[in-house]
N, C-alpha and C positions, 0 to 999 in steps of 0.2 A: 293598610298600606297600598295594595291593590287602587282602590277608589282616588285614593291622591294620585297615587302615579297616573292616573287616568283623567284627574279634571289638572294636570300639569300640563299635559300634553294634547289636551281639550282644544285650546289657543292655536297649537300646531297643523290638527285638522283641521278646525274649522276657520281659518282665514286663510290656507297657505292652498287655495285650490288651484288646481291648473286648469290651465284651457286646452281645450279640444278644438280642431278647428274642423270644418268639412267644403268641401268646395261641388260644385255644380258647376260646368261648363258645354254651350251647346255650337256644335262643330258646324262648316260654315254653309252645310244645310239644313240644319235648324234642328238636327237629332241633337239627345241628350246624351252624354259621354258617361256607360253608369260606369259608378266604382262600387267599391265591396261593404260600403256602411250599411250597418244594422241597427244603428241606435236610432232610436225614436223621433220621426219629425225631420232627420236627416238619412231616411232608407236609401239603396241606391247611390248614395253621394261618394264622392271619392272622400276617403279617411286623410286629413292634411298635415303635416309632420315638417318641423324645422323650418317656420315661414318666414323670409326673409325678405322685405323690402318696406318702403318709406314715404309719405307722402313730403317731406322736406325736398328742396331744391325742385320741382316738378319731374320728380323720379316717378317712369309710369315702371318700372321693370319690378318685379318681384319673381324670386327662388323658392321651391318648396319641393318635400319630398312624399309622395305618394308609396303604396304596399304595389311591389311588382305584379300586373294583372292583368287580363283583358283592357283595359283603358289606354295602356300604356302604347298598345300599337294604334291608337288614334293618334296619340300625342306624337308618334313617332312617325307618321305617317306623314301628318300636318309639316313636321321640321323637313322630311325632306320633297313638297310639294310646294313649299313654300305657302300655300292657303292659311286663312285667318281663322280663329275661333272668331264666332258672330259674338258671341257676350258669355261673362262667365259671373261668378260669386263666391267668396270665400268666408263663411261665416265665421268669428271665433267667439267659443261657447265659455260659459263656467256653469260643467254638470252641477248638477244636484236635485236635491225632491223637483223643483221645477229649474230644467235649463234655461238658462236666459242667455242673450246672446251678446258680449260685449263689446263688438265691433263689427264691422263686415268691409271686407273691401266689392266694389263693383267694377266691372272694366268692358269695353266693346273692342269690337276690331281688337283681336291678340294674337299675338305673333309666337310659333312658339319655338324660342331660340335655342334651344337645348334639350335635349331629351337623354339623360347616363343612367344607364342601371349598376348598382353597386348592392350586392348583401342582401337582395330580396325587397330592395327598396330603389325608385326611379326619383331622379332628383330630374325636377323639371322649373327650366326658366322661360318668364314668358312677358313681351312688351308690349302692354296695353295701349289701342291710339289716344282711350279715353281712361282713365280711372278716377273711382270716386272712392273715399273712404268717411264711412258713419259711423260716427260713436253714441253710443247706449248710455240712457241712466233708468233708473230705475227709483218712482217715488215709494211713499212712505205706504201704499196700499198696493205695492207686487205689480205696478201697473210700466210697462218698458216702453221708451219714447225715446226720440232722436232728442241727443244732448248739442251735437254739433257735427258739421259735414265739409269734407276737403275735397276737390276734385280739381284736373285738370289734362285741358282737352290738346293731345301735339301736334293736327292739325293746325286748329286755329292759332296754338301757340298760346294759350288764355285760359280761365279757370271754369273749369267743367260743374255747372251746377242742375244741369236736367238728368237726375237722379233720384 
């Protein structure tokens, strides 16, 4: 009984996985902004939580929320100096035996428009002059390769492909 209930719910783990994301951001003298990740490959990186924005309609803005921490008086600092992050990176992973990574957003010149702490967690919004977003595939030998790339630059008003 045991063993069925277990290759029932087999299906459940093994396709329903979530992602993790982790972000990397460097402040607009070129220091690295660390956060509190320990997991492998993303040390030091801020842990990213609730990520919300779009590369539709050339929306550079994207919301997320980070663990309240040291990092957080950068970001809050930046909002009220008005100064830009130089470029940042958001990875989004799907853990497992090997993490692969299923998207990434990129961005330069970031603006950071919000900075609220609530619960032990900083909800931070922030608008890229540049963002690019890359999507991942993954062939038939475990090998990870750009599938497809959006980007777009508010300067120029035009589509961001030097990424």
């Amino acid at each position: 009984m045991k063993s069925l209930f277990f290759v029932l719910l087999f299906p459940v783990f093994a396709f329903g996985q979530r992602q993790e994301s982790f972000g990397k951001f460097n402040s607009p003298d070129g220091a690295s902004i660390r956060g509190t990740s320990t997991v492998r490959g993303y040390e030091r990186q801020l842990e990213v939580s609730s990520l919300v924005g779009t590369p539709a309609g050339n929306n550079t803005t994207i919301r997320f929320q980070i663990p309240t921490g040291e990092a957080v008086g950068s970001f809050r600092n930046l909002v009220n100096t008005k100064q830009r992050l130089r470029n940042g990176e958001i990875a989004i992973t799907l853990p497992g035996e090997k993490r692969m990574v299923d998207y990434k957003i990129v961005m330069q010149d970031i603006a950071v428009e919000a900075c609220v702490d609530a619960d032990g967690q900083t909800t931070l919004q922030l608008k890229a002059g540049r963002i690019g977003w890359i999507y991942y595939t993954t062939d038939r030998r475990g090998r990870t390769m750009i599938s497809s790339k959006a980007g777009w630059d508010v300067e120029k008003n035009d589509v961001w492909t030097e990424f």
